[in-house]
N, C-alpha and C positions, 0 to 999 in steps of 0.2 A: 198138705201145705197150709191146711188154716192152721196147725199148731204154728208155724212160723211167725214169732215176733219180729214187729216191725220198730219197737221202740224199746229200750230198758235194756240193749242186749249189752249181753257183755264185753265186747272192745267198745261201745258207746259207755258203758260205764267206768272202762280203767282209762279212757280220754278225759270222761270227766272228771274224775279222782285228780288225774293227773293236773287239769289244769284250774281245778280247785285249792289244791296243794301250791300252786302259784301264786295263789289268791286271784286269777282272773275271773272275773265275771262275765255271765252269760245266758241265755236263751236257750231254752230245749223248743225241737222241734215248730219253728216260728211257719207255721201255716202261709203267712202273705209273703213269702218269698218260693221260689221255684224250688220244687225238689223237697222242701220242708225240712230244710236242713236239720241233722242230729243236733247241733251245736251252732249259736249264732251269737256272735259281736258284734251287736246292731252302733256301738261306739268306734268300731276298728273298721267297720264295716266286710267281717269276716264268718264265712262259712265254713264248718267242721264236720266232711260226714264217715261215717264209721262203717268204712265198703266190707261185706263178706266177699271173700275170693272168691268162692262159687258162685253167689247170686250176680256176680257187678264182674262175671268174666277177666278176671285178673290176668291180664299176660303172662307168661312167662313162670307161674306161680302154683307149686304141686297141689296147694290147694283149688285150683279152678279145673278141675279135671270133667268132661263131657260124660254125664250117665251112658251107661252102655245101655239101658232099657228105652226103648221109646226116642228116640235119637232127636226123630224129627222135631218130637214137641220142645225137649228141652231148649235144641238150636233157637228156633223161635221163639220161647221166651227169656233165656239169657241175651239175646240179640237183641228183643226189645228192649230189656233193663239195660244195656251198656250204651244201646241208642238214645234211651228216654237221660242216661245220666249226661251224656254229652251236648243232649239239649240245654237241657237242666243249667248245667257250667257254662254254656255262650251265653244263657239270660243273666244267669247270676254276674259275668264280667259285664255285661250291656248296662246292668245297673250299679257298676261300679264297685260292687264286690270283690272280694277276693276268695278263691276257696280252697280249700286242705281236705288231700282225701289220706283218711286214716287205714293202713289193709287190716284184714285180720291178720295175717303171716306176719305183719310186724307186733302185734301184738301178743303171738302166741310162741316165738324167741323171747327168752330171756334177757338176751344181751341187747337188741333192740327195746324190751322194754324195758328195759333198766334206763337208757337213753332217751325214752320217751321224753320227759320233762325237756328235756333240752334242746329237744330235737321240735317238739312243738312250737316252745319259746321261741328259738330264731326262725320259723318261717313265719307266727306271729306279728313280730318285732323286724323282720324284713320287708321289701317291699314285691315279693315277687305274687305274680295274678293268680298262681294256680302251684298246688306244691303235693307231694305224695308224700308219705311215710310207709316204707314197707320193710318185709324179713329180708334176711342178706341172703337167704338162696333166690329169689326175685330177680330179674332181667335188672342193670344197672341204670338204667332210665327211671324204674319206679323207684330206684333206693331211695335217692335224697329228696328233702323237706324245702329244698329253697336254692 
């Protein structure tokens, strides 16, 4: 598990592409907020994090499948990541935040990311606290962005 990067990955990088290609500006990884967000709008006052399905227990989503080896340990520590993320999200709203979780499954559709840009832009540019972007085989609750 130490090869697992925590920063640079690649749906963290086709978010930022994507909303460099905006022209939005931004913050990598801003340490004095909770969670250390991938992506921070300290002007919008918005948070961007770039969830793997596997690591961040994705509902509904073929990519978040339970290893068959070692059962117990995995349980316990995807439970802790999907715990520690939902912390994470009540501080980030307490301080006024707003935050956007990015999946990998919508990143790793085509047709979802083709829609990326736009899909970013209006939950951006909307007003809602908490918004997902995920693939269209995903439970309908994670689909939309706002």
């Amino acid at each position: 598990m130490s090869g697992i990067r925590g920063k640079g990955t690649k749906p963290e990088v086709l978010v930022r592409k994507a909303l460099t290609g905006m022209g939005y500006r931004y913050r990598l990884h801003r340490r004095d907020l909770p969670g250390s967000p991938d992506i921070a709008m300290p002007g919008r006052k918005v948070a961007i994090f770039a969830q793997g399905c596997f690591w961040h227990m994705h509902q509904g989503c073929r990519f978040a499948k339970m290893p068959s080896t070692r059962p117990d340990f995995w349980r316990e520590k995807l439970e802790g990541n999907a715990a520690r993320d939902q912390a994470t999200l009540a501080e980030l709203q307490a301080m006024g935040w707003r935050s956007l979780w990015v999946w990998e499954c919508a990143l790793r559709d085509e047709l979802t990311l083709s829609d990326l840009p736009r899909a970013l832009k209006a939950w951006i540019e909307g007003s809602e606290p908490f918004g997902t972007i995920a693939g269209p085989t995903c439970s309908a609750v994670n689909r939309e962005a706002g």
